[in-house]
MOPAC internal coordinates of N, CA, C and O (Angstrom, degrees):
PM7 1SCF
backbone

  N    0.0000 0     0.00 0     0.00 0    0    0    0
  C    1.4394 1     0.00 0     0.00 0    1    0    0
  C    1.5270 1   108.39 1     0.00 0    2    1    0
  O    1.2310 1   113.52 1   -24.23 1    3    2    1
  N    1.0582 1   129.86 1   155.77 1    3    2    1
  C    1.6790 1   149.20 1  -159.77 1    5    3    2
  C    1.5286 1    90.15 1   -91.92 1    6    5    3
  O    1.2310 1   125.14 1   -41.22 1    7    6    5
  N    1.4658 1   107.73 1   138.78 1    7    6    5
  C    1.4412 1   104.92 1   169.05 1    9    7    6
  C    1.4139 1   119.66 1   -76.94 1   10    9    7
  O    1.2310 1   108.66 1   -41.41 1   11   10    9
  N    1.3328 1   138.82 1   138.59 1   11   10    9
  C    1.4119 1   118.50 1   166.37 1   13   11   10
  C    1.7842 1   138.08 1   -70.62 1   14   13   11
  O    1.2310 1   114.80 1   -94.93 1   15   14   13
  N    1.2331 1   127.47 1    85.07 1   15   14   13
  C    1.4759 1   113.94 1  -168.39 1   17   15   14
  C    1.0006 1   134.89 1   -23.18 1   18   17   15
  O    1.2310 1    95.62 1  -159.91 1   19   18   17
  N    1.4432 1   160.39 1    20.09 1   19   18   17
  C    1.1750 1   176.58 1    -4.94 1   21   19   18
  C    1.9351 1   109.99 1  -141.44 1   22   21   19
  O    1.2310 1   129.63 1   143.79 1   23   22   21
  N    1.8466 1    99.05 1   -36.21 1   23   22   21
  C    1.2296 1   115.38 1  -144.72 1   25   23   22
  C    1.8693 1    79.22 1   -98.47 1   26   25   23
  O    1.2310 1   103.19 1  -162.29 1   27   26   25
  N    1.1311 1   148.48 1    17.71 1   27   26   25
  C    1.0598 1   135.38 1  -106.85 1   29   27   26
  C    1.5179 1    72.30 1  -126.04 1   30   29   27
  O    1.2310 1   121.17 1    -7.75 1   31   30   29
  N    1.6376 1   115.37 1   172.25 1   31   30   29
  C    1.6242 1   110.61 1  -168.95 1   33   31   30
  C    1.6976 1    89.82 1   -89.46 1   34   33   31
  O    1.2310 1   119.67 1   136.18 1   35   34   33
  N    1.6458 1   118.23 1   -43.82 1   35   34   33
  C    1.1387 1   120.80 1   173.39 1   37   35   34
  C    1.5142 1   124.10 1   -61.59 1   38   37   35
  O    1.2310 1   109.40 1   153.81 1   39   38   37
  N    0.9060 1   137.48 1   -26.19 1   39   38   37
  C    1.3102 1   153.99 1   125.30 1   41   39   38
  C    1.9354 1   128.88 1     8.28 1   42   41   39
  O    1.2310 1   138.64 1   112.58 1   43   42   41
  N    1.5359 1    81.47 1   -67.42 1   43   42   41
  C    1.5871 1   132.62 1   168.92 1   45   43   42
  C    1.1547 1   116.60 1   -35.39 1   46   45   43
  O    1.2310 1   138.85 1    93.62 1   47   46   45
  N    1.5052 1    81.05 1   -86.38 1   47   46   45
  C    1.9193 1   121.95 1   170.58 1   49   47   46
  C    1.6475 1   101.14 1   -30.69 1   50   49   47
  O    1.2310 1   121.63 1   102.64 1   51   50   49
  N    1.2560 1   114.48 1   -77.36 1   51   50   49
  C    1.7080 1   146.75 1  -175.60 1   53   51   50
  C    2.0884 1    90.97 1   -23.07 1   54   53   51
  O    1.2310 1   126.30 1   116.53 1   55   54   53
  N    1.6062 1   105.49 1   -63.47 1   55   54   53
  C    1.0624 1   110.22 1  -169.79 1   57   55   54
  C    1.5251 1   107.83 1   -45.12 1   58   57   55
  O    1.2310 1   138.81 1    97.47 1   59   58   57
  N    1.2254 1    81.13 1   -82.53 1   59   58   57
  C    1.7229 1   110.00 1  -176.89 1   61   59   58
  C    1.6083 1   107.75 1   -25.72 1   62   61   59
  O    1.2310 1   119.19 1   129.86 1   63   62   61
  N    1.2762 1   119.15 1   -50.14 1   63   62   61
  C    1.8321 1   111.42 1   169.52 1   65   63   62
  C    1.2089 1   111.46 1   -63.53 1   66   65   63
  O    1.2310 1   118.71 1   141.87 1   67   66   65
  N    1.3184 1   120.06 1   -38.13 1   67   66   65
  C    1.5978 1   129.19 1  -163.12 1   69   67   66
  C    1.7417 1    93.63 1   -51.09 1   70   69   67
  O    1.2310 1   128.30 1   123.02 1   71   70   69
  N    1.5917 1   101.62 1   -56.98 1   71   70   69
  C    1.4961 1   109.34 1  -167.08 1   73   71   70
  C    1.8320 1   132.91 1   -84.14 1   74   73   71
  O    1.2310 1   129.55 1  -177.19 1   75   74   73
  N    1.3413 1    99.20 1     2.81 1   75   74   73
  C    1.6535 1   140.05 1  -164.06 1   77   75   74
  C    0.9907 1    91.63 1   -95.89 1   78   77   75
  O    1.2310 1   122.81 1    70.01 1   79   78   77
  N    1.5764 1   112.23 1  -109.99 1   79   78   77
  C    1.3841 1   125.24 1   178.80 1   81   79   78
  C    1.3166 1   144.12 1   -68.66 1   82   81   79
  O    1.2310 1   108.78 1   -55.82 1   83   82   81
  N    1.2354 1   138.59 1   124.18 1   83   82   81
  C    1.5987 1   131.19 1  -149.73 1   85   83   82
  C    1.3863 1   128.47 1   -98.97 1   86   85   83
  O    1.2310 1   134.50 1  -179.68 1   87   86   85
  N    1.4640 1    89.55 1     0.32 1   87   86   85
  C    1.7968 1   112.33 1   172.49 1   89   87   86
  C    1.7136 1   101.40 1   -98.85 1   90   89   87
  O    1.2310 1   121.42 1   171.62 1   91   90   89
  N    1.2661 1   114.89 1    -8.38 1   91   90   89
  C    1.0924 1   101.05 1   170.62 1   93   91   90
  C    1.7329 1   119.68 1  -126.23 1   94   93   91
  O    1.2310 1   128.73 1  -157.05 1   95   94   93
  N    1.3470 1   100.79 1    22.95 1   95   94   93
  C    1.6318 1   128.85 1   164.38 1   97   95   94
  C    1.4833 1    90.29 1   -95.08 1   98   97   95
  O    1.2310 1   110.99 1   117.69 1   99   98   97
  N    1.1044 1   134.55 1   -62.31 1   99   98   97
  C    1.4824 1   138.75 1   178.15 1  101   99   98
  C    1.6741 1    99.46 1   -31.37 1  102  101   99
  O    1.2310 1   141.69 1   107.35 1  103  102  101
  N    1.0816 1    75.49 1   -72.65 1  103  102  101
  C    1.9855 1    87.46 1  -163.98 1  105  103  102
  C    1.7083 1    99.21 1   -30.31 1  106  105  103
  O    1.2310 1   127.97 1   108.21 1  107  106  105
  N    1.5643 1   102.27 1   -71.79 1  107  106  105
  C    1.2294 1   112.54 1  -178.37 1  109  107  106
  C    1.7350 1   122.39 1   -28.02 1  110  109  107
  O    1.2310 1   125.91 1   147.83 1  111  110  109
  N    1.1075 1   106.24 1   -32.17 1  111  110  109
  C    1.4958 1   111.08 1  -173.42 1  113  111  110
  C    1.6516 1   107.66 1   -92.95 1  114  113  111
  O    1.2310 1   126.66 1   147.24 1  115  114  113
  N    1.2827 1   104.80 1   -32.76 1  115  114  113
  C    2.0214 1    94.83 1  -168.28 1  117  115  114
  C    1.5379 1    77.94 1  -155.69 1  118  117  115
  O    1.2310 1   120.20 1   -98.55 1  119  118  117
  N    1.4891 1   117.23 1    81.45 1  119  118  117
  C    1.4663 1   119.27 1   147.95 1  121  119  118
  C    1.8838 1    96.88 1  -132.31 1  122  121  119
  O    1.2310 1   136.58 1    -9.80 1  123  122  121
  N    1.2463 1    85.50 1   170.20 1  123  122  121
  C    1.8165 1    88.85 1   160.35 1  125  123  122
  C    2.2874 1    70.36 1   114.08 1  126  125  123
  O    1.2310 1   140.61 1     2.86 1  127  126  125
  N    1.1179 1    77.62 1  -177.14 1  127  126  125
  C    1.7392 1   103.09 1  -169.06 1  129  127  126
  C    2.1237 1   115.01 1   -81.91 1  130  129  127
  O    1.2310 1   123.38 1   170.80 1  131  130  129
  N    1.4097 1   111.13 1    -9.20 1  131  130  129
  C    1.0137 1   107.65 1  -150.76 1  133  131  130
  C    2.1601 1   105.91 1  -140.74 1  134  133  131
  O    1.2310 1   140.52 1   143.30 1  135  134  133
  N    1.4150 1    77.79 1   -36.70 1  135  134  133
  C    1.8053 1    94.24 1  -179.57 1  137  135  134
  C    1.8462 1    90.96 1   -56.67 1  138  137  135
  O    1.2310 1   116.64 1   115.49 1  139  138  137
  N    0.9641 1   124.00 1   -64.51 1  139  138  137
  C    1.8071 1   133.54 1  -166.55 1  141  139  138
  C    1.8613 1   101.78 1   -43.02 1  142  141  139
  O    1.2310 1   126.34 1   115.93 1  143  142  141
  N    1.4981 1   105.41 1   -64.07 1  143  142  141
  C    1.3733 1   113.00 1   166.44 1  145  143  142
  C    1.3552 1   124.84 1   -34.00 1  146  145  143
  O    1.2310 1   116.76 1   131.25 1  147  146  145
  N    1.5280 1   123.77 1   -48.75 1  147  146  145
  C    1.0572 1   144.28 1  -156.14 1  149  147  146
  C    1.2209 1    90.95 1   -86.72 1  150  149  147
  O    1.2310 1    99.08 1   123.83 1  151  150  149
  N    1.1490 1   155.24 1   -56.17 1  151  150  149
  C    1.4796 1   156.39 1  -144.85 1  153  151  150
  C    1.6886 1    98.14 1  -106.30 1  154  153  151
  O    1.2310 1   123.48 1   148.09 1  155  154  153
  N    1.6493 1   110.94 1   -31.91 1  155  154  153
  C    1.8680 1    87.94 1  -179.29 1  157  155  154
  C    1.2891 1   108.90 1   -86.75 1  158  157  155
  O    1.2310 1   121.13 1  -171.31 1  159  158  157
  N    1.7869 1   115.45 1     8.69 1  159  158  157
  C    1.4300 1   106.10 1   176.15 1  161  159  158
  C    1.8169 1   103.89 1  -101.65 1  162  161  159
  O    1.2310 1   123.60 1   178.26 1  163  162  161
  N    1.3414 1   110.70 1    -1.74 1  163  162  161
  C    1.4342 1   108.03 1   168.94 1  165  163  162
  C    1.4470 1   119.49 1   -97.32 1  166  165  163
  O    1.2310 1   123.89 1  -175.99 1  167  166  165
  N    1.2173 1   110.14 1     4.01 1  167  166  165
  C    1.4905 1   104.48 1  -178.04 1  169  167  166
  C    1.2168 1   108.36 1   -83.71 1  170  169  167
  O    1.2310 1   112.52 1   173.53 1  171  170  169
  N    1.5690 1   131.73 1    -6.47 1  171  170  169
  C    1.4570 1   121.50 1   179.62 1  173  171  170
  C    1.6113 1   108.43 1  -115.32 1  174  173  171
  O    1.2310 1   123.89 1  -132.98 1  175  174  173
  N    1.3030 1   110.15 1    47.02 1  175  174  173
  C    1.5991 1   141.43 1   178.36 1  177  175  174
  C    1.4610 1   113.92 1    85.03 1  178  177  175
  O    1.2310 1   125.72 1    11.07 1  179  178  177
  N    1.5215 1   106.61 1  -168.93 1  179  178  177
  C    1.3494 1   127.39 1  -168.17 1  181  179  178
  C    1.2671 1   116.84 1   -41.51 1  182  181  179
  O    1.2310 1    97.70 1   -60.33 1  183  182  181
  N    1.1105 1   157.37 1   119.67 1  183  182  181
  C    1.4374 1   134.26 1   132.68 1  185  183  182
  C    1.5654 1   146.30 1  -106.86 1  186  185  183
  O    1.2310 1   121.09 1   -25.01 1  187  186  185
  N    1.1290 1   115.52 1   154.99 1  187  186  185
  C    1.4484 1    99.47 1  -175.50 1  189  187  186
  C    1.6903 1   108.06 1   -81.19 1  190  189  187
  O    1.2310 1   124.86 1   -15.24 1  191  190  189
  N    1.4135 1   108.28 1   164.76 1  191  190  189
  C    1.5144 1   131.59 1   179.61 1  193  191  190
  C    1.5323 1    92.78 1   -25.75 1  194  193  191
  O    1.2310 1   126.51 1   105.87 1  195  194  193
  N    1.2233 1   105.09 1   -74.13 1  195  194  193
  C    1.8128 1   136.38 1   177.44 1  197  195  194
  C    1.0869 1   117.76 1     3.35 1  198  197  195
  O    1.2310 1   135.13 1   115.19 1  199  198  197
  N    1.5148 1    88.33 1   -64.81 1  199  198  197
  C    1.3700 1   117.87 1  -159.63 1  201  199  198
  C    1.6448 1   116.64 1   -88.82 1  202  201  199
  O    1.2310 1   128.61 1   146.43 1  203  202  201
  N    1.4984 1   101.01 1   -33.57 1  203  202  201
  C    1.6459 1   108.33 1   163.94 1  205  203  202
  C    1.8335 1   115.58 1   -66.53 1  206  205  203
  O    1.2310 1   124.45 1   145.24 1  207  206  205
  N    1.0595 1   109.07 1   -34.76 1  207  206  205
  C    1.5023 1   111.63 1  -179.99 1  209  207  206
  C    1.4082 1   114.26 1   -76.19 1  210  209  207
  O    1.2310 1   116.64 1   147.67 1  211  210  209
  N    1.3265 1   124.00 1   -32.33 1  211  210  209
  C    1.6470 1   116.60 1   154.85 1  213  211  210
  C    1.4976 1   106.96 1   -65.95 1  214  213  211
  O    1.2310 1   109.94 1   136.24 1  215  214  213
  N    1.7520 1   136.50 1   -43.76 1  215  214  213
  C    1.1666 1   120.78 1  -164.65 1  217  215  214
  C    1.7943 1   113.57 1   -55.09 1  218  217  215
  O    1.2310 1   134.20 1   144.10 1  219  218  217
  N    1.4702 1    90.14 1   -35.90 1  219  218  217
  C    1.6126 1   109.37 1  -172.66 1  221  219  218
  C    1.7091 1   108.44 1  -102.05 1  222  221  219
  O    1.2310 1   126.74 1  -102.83 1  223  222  221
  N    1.1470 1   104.63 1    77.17 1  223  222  221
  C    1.9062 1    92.69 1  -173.66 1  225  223  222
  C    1.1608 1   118.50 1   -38.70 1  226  225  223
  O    1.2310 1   131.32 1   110.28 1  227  226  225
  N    1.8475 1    95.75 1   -69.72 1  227  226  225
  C    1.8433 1   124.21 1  -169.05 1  229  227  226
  C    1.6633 1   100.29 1   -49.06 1  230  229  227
  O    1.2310 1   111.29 1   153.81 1  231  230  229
  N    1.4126 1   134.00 1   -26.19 1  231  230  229
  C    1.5579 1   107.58 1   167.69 1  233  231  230
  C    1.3475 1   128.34 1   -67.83 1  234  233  231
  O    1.2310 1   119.18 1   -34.72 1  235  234  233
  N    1.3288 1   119.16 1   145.28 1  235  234  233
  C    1.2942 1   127.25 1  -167.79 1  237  235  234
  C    1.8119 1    89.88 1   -88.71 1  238  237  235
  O    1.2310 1   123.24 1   -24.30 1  239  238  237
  N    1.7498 1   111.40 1   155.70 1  239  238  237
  C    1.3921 1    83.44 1   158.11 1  241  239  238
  C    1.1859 1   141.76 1   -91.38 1  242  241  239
  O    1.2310 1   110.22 1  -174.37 1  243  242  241
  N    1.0747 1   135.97 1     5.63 1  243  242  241
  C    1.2314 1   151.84 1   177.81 1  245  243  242
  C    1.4766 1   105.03 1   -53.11 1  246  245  243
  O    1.2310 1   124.07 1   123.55 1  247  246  245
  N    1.3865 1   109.79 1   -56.45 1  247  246  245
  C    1.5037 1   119.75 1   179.24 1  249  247  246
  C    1.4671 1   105.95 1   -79.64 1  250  249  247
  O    1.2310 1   108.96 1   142.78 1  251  250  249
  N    1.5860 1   138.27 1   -37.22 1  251  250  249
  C    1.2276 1   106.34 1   167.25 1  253  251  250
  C    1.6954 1   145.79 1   -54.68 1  254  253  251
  O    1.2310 1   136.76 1   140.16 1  255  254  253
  N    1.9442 1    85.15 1   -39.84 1  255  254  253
  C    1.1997 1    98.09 1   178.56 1  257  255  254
  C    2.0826 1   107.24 1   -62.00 1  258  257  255
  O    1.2310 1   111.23 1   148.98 1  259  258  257
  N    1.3546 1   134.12 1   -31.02 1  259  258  257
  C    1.1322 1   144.80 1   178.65 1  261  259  258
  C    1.7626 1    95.76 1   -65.07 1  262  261  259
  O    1.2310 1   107.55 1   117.34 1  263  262  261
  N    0.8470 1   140.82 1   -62.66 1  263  262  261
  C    1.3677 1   142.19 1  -154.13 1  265  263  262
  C    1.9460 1   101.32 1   -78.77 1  266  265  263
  O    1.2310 1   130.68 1   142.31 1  267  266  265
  N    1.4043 1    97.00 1   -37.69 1  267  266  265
  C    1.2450 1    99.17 1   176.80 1  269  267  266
  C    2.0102 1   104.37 1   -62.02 1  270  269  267
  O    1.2310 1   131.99 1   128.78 1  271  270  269
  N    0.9453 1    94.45 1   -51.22 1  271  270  269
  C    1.5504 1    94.25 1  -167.76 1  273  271  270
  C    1.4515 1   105.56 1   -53.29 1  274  273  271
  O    1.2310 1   116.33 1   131.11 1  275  274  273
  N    1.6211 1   124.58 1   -48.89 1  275  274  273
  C    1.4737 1   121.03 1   166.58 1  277  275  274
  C    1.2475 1   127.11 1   -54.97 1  278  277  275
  O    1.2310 1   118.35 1   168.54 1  279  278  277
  N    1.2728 1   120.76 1   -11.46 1  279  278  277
  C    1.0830 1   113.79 1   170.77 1  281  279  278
  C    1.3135 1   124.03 1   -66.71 1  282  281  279
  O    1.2310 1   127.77 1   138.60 1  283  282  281
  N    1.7191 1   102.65 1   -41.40 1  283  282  281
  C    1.5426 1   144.20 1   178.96 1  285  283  282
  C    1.5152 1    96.68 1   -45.69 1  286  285  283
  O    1.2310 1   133.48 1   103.47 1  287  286  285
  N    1.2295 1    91.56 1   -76.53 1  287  286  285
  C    1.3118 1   110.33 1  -163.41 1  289  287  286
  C    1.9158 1   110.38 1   -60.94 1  290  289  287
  O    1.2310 1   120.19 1   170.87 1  291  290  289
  N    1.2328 1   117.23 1    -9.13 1  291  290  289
  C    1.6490 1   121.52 1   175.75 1  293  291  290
  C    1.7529 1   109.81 1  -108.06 1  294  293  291
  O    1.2310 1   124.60 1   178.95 1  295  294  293
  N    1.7735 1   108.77 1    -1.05 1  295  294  293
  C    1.3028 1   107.75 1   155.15 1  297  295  294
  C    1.6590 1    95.44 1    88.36 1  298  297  295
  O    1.2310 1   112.92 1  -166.02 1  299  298  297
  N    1.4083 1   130.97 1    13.98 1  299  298  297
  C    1.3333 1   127.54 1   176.31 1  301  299  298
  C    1.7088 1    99.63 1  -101.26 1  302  301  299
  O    1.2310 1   106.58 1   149.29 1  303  302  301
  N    1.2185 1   142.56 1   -30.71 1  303  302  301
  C    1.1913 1   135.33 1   176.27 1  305  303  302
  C    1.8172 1   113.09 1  -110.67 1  306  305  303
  O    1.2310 1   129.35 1    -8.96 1  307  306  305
  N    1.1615 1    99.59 1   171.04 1  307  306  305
  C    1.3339 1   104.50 1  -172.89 1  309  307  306
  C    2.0927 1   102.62 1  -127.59 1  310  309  307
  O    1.2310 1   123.45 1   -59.71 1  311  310  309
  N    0.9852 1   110.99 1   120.29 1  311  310  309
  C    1.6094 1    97.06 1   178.37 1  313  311  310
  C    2.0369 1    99.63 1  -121.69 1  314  313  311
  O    1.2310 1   137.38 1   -66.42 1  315  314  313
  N    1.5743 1    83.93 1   113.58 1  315  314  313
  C    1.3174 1   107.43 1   168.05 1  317  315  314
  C    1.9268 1   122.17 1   -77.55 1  318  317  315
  O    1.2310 1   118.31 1   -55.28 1  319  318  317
  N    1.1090 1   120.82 1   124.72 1  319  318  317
  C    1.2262 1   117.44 1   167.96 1  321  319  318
  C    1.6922 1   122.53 1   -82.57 1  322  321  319
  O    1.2310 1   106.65 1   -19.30 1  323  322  321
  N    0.5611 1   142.44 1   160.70 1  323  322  321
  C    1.6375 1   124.43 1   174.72 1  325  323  322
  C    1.8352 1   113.18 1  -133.50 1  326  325  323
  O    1.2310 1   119.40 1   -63.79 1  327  326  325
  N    1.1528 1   118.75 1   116.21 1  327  326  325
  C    1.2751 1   113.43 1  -165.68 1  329  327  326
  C    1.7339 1   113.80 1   -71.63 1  330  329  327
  O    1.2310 1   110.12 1  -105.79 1  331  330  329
  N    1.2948 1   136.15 1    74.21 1  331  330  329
  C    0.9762 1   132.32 1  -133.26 1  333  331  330
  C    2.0732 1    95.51 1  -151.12 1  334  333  331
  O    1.2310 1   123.92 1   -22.29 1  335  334  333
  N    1.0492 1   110.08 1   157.71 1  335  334  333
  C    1.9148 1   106.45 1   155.89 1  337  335  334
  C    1.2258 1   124.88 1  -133.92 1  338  337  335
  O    1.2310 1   121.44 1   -50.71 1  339  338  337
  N    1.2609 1   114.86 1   129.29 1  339  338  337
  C    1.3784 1   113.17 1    22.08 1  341  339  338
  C    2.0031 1    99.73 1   -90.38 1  342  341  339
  O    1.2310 1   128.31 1    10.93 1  343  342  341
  N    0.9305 1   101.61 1  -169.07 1  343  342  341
  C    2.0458 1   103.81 1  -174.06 1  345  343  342
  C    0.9435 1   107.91 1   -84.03 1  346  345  343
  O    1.2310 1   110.03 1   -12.54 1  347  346  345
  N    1.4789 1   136.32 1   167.46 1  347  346  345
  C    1.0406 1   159.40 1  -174.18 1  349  347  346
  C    1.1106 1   131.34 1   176.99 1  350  349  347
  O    1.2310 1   117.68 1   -33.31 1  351  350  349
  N    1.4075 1   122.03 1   146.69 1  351  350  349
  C    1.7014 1   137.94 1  -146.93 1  353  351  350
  C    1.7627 1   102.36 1  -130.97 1  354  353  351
  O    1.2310 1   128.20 1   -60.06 1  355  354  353
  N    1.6088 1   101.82 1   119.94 1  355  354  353
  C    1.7743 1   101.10 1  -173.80 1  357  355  354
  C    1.8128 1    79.93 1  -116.03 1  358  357  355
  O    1.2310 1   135.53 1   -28.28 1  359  358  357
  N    1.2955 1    87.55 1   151.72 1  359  358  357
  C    1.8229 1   110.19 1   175.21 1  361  359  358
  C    1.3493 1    89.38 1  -113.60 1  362  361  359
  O    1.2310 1   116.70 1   -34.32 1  363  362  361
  N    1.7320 1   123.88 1   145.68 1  363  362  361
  C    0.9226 1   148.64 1   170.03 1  365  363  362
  C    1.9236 1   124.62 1  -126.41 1  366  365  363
  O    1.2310 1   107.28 1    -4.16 1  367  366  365
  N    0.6996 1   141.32 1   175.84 1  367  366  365
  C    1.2194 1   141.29 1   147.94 1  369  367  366
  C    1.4833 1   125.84 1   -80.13 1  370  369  367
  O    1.2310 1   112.99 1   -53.87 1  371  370  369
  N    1.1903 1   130.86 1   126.13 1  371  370  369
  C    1.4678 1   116.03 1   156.82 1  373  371  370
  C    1.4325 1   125.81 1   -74.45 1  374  373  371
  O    1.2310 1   117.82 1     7.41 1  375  374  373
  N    1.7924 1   121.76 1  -172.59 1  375  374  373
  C    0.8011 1   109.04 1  -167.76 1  377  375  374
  C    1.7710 1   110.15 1   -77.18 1  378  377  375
  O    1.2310 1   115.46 1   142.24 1  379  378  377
  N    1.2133 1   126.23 1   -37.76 1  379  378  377
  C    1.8665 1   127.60 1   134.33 1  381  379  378
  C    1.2572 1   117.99 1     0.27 1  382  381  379
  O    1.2310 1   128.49 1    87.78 1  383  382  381
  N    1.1941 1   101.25 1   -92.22 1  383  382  381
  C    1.8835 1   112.49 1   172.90 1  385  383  382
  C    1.6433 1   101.85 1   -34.10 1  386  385  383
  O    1.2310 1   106.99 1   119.28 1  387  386  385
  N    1.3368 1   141.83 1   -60.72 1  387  386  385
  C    1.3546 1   141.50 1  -151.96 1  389  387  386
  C    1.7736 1   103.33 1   -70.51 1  390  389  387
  O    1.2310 1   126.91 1   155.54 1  391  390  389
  N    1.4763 1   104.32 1   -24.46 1  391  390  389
  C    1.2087 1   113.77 1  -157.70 1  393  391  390
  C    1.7823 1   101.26 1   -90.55 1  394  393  391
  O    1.2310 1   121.80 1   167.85 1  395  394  393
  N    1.4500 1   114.16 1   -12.15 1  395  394  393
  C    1.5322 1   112.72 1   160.17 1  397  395  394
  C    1.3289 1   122.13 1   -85.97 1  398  397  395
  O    1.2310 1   123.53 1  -173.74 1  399  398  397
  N    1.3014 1   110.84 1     6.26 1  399  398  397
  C    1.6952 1   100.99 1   166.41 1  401  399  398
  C    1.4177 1   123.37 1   -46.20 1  402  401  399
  O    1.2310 1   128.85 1   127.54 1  403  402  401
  N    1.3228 1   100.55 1   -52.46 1  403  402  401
  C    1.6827 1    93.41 1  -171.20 1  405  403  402
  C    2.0070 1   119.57 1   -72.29 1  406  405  403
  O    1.2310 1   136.85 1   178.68 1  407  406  405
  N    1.0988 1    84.97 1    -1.32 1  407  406  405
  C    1.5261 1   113.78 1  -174.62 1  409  407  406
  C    1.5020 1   105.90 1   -72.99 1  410  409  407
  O    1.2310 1   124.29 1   108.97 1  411  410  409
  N    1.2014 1   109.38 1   -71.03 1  411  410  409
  C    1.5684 1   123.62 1   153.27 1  413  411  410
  C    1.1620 1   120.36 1   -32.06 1  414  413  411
  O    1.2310 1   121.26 1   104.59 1  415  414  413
  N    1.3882 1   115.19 1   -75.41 1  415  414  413
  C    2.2072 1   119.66 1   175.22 1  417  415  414
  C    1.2847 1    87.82 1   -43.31 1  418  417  415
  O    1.2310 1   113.61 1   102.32 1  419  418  417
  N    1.2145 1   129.70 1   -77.68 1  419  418  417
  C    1.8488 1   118.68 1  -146.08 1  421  419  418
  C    1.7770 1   104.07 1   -52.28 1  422  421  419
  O    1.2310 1   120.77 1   161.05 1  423  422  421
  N    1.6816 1   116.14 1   -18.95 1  423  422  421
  C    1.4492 1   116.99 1   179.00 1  425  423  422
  C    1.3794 1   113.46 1   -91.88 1  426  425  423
  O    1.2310 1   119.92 1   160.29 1  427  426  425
  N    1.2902 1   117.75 1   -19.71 1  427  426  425
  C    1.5896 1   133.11 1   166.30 1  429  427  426
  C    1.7338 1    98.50 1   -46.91 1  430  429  427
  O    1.2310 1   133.75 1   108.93 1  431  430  429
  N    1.8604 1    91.02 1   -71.07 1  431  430  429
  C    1.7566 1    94.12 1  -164.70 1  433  431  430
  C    0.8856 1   104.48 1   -55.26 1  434  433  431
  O    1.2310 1   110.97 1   125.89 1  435  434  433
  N    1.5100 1   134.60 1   -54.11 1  435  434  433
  C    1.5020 1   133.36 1  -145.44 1  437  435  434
  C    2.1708 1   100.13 1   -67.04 1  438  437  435
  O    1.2310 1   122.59 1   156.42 1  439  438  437
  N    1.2738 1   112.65 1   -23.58 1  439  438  437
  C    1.0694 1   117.46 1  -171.71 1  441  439  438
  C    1.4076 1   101.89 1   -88.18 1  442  441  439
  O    1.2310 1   115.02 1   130.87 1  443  442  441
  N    1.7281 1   127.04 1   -49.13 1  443  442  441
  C    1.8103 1   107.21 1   149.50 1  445  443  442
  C    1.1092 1   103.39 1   -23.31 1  446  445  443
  O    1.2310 1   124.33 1   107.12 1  447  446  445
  N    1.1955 1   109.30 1   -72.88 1  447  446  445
  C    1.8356 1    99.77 1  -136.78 1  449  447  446
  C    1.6418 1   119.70 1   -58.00 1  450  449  447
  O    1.2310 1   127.25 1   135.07 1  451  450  449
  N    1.2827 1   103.66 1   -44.93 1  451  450  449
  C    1.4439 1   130.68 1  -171.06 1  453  451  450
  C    1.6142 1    96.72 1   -74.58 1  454  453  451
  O    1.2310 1   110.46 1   105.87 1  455  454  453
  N    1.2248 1   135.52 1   -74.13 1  455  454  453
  C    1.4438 1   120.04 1   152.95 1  457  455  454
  C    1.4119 1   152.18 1    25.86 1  458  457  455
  O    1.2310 1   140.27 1    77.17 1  459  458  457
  N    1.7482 1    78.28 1  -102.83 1  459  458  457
  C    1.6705 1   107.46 1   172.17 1  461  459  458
  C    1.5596 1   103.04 1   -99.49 1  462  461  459
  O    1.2310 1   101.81 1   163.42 1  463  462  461
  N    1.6525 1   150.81 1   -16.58 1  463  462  461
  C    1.5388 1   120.49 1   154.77 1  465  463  462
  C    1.6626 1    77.65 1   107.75 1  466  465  463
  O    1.2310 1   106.36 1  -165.73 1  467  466  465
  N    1.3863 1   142.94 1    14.27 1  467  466  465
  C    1.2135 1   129.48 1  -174.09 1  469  467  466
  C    1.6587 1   103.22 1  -111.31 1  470  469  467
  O    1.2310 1   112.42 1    13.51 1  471  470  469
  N    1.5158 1   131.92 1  -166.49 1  471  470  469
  C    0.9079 1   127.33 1  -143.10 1  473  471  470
  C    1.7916 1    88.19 1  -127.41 1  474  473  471
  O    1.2310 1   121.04 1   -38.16 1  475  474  473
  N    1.5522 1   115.61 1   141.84 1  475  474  473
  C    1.6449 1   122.87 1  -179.85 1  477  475  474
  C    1.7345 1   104.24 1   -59.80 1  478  477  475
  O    1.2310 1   136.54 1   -35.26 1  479  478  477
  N    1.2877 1    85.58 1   144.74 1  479  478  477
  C    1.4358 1    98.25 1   176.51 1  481  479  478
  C    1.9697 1    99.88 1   -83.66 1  482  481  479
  O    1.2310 1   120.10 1   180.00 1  483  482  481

C-alpha cells in the first residue's frame, strides 16, 4: 500500500473538514459500504466474528476483519476476547456505537422513503 503524505495540502484539507464540519466527522467514522452494516447488526447485542460474517455474506474477510478493527480503533466497538477453548472474540458496541442508533433509523426511513416513493415515518 502507498504511504499517505501526511504534510500533503490534500492531506490538510482532509483534517480541517474532519474537525469543521460534523457531517463530515460522521462520515469519517461509519461511512464507506460496510462500517453502517456492521454496527446495525450490533445494536441488537454482542456478536461473535461468526456470526457477523453470516449476517453480512458479501464481506470478504479481509475487509471485515479491517473495518472491524476501525471501528475498534475509533472507540465505537468493543472486541472482547474470551479466555475459553477453543477462543473466541465477541464484538459489542460501545457506549458511542449505541448512540448511532437513531442515526441509522433516520437512514433506514429516509432510504424507505426515497426508495420505495412512500411517505417518512
Amino acid at each position: 500500500m502507498t504511504q499517505v503524505k501526511e504534510s500533503s495540502t490534500n492531506q490538510l484539507n482532509k483534517k480541517l473538514a474532519l474537525n469543521v464540519c460534523p457531517v463530515t466527522y460522521t462520515l469519517g467514522k461509519i461511512g464507506g459500504r460496510w462500517k453502517p452494516i456492521i454496527i446495525y447488526n450490533l445494536l441488537s447485542g454482542k456478536k461473535r466474528y461468526s456470526e457477523l460474517r453470516r449476517l453480512i455474506p458479501a464481506i470478504t474477510e479481509k475487509m471485515l476483519i479491517q473495518q472491524l478493527k476501525q471501528l475498534e480503533t475509533d472507540k465505537l466497538i468493543e472486541r472482547k476476547a474470551l479466555p475459553v477453548v477453543p477462543p473466541f472474540v465477541e464484538y459489542s458496541l460501545t457506549k458511542a456505537g449505541m448512540e448511532l442508533r437513531n442515526v441509522l433509523d433516520a437512514m433506514v426511513a429516509w432510504a424507505d422513503f426515497n426508495r420505495g416513493g412512500g411517505e417518512m415515518k
